[in-house]
MARRO-821628 format. One record per residue (C-alpha): residue number from 0; x, y, z. Coordinates in Angstrom, 1 decimal, always signed. Layout:
# residues N
<vovex NUM,<X,Y,Z>> ...
# end
This chain:
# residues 292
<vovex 0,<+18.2,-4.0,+8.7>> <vovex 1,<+15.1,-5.7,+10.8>> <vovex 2,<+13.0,-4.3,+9.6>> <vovex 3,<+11.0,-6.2,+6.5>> <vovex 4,<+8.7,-4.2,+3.5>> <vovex 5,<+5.1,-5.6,+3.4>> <vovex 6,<+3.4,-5.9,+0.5>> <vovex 7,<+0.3,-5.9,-0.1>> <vovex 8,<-0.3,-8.3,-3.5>> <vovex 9,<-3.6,-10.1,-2.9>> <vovex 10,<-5.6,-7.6,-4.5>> <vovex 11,<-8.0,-8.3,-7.1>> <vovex 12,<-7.6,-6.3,-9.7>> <vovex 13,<-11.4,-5.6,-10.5>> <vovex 14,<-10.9,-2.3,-12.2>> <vovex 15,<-7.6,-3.3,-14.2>> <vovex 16,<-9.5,-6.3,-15.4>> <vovex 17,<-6.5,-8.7,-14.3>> <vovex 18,<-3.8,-9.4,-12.0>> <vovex 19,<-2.1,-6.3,-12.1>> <vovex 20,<+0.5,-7.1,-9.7>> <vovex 21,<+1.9,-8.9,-12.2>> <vovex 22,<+2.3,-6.6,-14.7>> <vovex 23,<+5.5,-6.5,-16.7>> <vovex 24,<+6.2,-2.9,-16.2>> <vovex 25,<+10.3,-3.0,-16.5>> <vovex 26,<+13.0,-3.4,-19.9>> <vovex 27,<+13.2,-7.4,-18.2>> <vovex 28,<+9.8,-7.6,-17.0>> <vovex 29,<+10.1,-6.3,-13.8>> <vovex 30,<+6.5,-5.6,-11.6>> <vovex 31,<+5.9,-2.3,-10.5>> <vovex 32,<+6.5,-3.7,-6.7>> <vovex 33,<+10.3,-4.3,-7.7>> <vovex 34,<+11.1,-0.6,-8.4>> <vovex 35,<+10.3,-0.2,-4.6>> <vovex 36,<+11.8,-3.5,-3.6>> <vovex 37,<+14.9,-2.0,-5.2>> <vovex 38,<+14.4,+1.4,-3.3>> <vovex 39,<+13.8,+0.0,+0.0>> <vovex 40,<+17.2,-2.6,-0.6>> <vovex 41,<+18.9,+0.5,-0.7>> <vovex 42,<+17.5,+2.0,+2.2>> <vovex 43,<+19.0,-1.0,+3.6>> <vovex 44,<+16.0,-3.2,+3.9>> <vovex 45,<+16.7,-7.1,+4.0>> <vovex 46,<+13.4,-8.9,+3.6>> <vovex 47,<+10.2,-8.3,+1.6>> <vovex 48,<+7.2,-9.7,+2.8>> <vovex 49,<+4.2,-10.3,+0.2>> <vovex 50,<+0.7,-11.0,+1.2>> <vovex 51,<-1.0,-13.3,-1.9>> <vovex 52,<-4.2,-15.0,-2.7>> <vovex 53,<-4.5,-18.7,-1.0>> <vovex 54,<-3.1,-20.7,-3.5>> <vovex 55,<-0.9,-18.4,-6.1>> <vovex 56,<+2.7,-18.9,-4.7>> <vovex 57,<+3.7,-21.1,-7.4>> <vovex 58,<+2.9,-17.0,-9.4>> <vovex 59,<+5.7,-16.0,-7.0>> <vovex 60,<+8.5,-18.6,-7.2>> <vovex 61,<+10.1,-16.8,-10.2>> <vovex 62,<+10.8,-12.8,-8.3>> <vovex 63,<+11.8,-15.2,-4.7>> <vovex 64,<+14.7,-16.4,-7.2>> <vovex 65,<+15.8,-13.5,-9.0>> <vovex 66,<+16.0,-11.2,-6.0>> <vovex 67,<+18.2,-14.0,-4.3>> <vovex 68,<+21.2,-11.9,-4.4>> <vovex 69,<+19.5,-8.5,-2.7>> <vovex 70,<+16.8,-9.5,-1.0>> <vovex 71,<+14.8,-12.8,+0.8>> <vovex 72,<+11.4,-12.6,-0.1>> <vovex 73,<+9.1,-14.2,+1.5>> <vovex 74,<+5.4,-15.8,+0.7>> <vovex 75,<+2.1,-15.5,+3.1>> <vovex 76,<-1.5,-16.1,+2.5>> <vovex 77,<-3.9,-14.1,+2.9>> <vovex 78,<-6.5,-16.2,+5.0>> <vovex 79,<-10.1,-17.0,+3.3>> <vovex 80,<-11.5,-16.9,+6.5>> <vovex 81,<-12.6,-13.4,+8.0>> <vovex 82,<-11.3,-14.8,+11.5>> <vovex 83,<-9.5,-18.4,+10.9>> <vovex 84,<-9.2,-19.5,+14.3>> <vovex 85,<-13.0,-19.0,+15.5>> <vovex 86,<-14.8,-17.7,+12.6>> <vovex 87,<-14.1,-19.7,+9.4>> <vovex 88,<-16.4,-17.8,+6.7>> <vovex 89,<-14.9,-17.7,+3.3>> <vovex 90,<-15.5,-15.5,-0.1>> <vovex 91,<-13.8,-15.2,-3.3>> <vovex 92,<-13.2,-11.7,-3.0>> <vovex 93,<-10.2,-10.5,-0.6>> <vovex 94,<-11.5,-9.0,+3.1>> <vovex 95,<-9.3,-5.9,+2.6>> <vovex 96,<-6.5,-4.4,+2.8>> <vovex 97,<-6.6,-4.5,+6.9>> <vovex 98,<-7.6,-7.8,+7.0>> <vovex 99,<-4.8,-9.1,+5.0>> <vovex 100,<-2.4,-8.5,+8.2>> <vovex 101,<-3.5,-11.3,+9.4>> <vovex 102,<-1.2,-13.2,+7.3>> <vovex 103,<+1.8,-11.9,+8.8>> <vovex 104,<+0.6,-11.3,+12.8>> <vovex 105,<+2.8,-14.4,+13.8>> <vovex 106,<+6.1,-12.7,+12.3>> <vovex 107,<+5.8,-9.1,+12.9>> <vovex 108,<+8.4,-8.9,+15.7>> <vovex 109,<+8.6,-5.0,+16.6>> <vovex 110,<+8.2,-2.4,+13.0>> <vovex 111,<+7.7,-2.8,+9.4>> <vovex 112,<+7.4,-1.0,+5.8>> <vovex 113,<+3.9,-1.6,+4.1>> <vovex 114,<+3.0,-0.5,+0.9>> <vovex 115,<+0.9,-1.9,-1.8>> <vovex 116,<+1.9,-3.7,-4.8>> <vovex 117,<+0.2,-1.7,-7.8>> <vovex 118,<+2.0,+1.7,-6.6>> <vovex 119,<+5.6,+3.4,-6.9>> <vovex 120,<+6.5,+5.7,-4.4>> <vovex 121,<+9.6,+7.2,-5.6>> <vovex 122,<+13.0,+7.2,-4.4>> <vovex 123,<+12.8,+9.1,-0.9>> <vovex 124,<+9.9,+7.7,+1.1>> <vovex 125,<+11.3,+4.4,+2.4>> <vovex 126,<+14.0,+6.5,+3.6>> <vovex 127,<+12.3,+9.1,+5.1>> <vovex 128,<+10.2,+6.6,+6.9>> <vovex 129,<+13.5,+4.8,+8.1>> <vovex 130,<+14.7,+7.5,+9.6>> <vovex 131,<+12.1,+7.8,+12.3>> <vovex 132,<+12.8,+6.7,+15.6>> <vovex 133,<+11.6,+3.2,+16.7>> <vovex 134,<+8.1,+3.7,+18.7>> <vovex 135,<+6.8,+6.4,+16.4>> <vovex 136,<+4.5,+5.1,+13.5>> <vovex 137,<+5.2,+7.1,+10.4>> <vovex 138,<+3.0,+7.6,+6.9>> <vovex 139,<+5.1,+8.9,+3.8>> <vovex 140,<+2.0,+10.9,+2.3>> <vovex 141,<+1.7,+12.6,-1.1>> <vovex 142,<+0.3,+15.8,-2.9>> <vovex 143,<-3.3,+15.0,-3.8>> <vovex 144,<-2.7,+16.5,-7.0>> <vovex 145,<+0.3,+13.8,-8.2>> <vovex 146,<-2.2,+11.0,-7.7>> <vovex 147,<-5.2,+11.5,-10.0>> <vovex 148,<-5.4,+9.3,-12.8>> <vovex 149,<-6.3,+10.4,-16.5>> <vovex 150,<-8.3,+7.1,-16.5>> <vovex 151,<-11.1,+8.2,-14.5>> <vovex 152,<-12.1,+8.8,-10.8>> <vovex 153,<-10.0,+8.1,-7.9>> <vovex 154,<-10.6,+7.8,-4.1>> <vovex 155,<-8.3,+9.2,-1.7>> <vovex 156,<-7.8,+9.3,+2.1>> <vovex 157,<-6.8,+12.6,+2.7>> <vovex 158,<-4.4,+13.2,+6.1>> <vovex 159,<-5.1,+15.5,+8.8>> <vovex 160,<-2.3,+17.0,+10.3>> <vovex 161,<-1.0,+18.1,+13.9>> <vovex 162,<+2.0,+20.0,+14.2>> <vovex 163,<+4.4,+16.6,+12.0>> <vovex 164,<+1.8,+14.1,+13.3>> <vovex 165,<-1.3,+12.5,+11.5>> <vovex 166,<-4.2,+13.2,+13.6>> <vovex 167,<-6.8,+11.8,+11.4>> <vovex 168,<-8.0,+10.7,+7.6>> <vovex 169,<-11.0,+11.5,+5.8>> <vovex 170,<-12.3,+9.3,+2.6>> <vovex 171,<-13.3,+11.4,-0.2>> <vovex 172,<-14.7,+9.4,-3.5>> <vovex 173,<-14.9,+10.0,-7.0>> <vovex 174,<-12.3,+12.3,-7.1>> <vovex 175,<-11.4,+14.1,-10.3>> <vovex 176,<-10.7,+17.3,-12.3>> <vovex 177,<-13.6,+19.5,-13.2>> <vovex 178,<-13.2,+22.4,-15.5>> <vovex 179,<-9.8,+23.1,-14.0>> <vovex 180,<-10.4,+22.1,-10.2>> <vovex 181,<-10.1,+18.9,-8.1>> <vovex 182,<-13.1,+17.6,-7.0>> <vovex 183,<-14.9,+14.7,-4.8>> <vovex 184,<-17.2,+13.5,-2.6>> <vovex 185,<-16.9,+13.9,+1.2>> <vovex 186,<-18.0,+10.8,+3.9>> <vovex 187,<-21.1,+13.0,+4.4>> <vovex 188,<-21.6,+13.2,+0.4>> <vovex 189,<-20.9,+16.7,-0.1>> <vovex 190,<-19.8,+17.6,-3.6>> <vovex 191,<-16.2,+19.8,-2.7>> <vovex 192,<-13.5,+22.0,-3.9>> <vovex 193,<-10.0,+19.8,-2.8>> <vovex 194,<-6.7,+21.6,-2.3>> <vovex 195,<-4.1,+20.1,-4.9>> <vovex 196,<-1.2,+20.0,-1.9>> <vovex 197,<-3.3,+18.6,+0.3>> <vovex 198,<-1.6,+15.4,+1.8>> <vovex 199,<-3.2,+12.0,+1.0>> <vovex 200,<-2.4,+8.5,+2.0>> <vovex 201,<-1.3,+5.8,-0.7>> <vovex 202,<-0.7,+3.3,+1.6>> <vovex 203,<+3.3,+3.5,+2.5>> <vovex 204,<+3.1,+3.4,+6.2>> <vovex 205,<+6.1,+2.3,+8.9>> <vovex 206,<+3.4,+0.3,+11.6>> <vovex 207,<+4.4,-1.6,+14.5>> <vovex 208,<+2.6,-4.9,+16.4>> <vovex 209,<+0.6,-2.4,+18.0>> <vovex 210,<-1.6,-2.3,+14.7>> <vovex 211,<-2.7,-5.7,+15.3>> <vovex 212,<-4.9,-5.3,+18.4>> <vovex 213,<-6.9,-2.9,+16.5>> <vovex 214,<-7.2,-5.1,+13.8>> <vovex 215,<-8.6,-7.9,+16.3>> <vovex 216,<-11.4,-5.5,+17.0>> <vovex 217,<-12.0,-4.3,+13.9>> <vovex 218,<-12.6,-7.9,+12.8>> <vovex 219,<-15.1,-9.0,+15.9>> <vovex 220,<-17.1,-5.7,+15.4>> <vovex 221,<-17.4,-6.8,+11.2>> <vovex 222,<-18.2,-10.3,+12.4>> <vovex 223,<-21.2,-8.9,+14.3>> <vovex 224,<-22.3,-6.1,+12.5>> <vovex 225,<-21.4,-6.0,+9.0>> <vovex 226,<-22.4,-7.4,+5.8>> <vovex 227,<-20.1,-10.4,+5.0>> <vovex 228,<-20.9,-10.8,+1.7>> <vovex 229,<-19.6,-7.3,+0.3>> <vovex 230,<-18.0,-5.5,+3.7>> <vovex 231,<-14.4,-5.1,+3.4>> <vovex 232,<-11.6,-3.9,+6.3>> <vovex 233,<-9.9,-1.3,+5.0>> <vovex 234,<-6.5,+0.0,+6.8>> <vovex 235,<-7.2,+3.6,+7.2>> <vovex 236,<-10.1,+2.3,+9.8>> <vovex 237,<-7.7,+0.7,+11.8>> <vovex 238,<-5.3,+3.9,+12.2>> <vovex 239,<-8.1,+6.0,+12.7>> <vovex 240,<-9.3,+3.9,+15.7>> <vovex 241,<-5.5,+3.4,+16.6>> <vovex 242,<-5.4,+7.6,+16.5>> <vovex 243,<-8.6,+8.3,+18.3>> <vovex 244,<-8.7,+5.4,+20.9>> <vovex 245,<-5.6,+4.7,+22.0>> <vovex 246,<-3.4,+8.0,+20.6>> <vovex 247,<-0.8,+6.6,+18.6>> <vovex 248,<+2.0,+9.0,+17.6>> <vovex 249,<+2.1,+8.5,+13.5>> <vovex 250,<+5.0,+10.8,+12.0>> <vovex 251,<+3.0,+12.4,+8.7>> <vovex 252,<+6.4,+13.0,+6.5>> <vovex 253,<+6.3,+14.2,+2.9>> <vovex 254,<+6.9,+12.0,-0.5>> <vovex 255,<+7.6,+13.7,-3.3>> <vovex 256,<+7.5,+11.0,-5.5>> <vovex 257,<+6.8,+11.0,-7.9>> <vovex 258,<+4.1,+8.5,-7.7>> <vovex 259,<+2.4,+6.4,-10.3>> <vovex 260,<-0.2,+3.7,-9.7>> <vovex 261,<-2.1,+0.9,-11.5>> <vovex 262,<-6.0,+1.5,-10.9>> <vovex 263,<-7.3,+0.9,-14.6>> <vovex 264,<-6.1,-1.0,-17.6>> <vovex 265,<-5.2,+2.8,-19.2>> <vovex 266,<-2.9,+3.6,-16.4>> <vovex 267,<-0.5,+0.7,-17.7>> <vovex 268,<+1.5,+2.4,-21.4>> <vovex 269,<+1.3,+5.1,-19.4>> <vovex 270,<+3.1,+3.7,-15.8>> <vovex 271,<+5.2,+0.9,-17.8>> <vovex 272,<+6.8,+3.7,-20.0>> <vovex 273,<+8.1,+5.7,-17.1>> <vovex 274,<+9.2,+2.9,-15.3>> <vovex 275,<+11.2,+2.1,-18.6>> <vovex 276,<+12.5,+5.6,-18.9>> <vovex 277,<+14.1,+5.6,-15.4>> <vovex 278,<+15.8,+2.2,-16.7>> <vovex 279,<+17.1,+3.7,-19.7>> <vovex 280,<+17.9,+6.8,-18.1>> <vovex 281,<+20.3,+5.2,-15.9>> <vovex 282,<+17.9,+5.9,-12.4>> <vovex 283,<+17.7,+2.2,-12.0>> <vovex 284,<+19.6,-0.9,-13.5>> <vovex 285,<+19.0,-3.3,-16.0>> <vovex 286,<+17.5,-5.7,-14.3>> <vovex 287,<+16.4,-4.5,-11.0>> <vovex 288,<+17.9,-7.4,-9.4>> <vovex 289,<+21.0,-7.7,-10.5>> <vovex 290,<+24.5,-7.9,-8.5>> <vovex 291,<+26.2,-4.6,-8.4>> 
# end
């Protein structure tokens, strides 16, 4: 299949306190990105693309080799610079998630998988987001209730949905259990009661090229407005501008997951010893990327 998953591994890791994509999750070690490298290989996918920090590939050179026999993974760099070609500010920190697309505008030929590298997404979304028809932008979204963490807030970008379509996302912050019910904070700052089905983005979209001319905007508009020194681009903007603006059709289909995710250093026993207990239970194989 053509059609490569993106991953998002550049990240850093402030809240885990260390490189969390890294993380030996699996019985040999395995990251949490290769439980959906193995999920999307059998979904048929061919290629995984990772997005990294400037200068980490040699941290990458070990998973290229051992997923030789399934898959060709490939390396990009994020850039330092918010816009390389005409606007060469750098930071230490990342620019964002929709920033880092950059890296990969060159190679994007028509559609691809993108996903981040600190969650798992189960064993149906890849599939479900295969299965929709080439043109149509799709985003396998979850239950808000199966992505809280025990570890302490969480924010979400909750979908809004017409008819099967996503017709827009709303950030809500600090969101958490309260005596019982799920709460957070809206964009406008109101305290509110959240629905534990409603439907939340984690970030496993199928996008297109057309993605990237929004991000070219989004970029010029944070060159001239924003604060460079903390702003970051973050990929919900872009498909909200993308929705609004120019009317994309994005397919909203359900995951079930389940999901699990890496925000704090606490969600790791918890993460690693699920991951382990689908090895052991058969679910996956021993290593991920060995030949069947």
């Amino acid at each position: 299949m053509n059609i490569p998953l993106v991953i998002l591994a550049a990240g850093a890791g402030r809240r885990f306190g260390g490189n969390k994509q890294l993380a030996a999750l699996g019985l040999s070690g395995e990251f949490l990105m290769e439980f959906n490298m193995y999920e999307a290989w059998k979904s048929g996918v061919g290629e995984a693309w990772l997005i990294i920090k400037p200068g980490s590939q040699s941290d990458w050179q070990d998973l290229q080799q051992r997923w030789k026999a399934k898959m060709i993974v490939r390396l990009f760099e994020q850039p330092d610079e918010l816009l390389p070609e005409t606007y060469p500010q750098t930071r230490e920190t990342p620019w964002g998630t929709g920033h880092a697309l950059l890296a990969i505008e060159q190679e994007v030929a028509s559609d691809f998988l993108l996903i981040n590298a600190d969650d798992y997404y189960g064993p149906n979304a890849f599939q479900r987001l295969l299965e929709i028809p080439s043109g149509t932008m799709g985003l396998a979204a979850f239950p808000l209730a199966e992505t809280l963490s025990d570890s302490g807030a969480v924010n979400r970008a909750v979908c809004l949905r017409r008819s099967e379509y996503l017709a827009g996302i709303e950030e809500y912050t600090q969101i958490q259990l309260e005596q019982g019910l799920i709460k957070g904070y809206s964009e406008l700052g109101e305290h509110q009661v959240l629905e534990a089905e409603m439907p939340v983005s984690m970030n496993c979209w199928r996008l297109d090229k057309r993605i990237f001319s929004q991000l070219r905007i989004a970029v010029e508009v944070m060159i001239t407005f924003a604060d460079q020194a903390n702003s970051e681009l973050f990929l919900p903007a872009l498909i909200q501008s993308g929705i609004i603006e120019e009317e994309w059709p994005i397919e909203l289909v359900e995951a079930r997951g389940p999901w699990y995710g890496l925000t704090f250093a606490s969600d790791f026993q918890r993460v690693r010893a699920a991951m382990q207990q689908y090895q052991t239970q058969g679910q996956y194989p021993n290593p991920l990327w060995k030949k069947n």
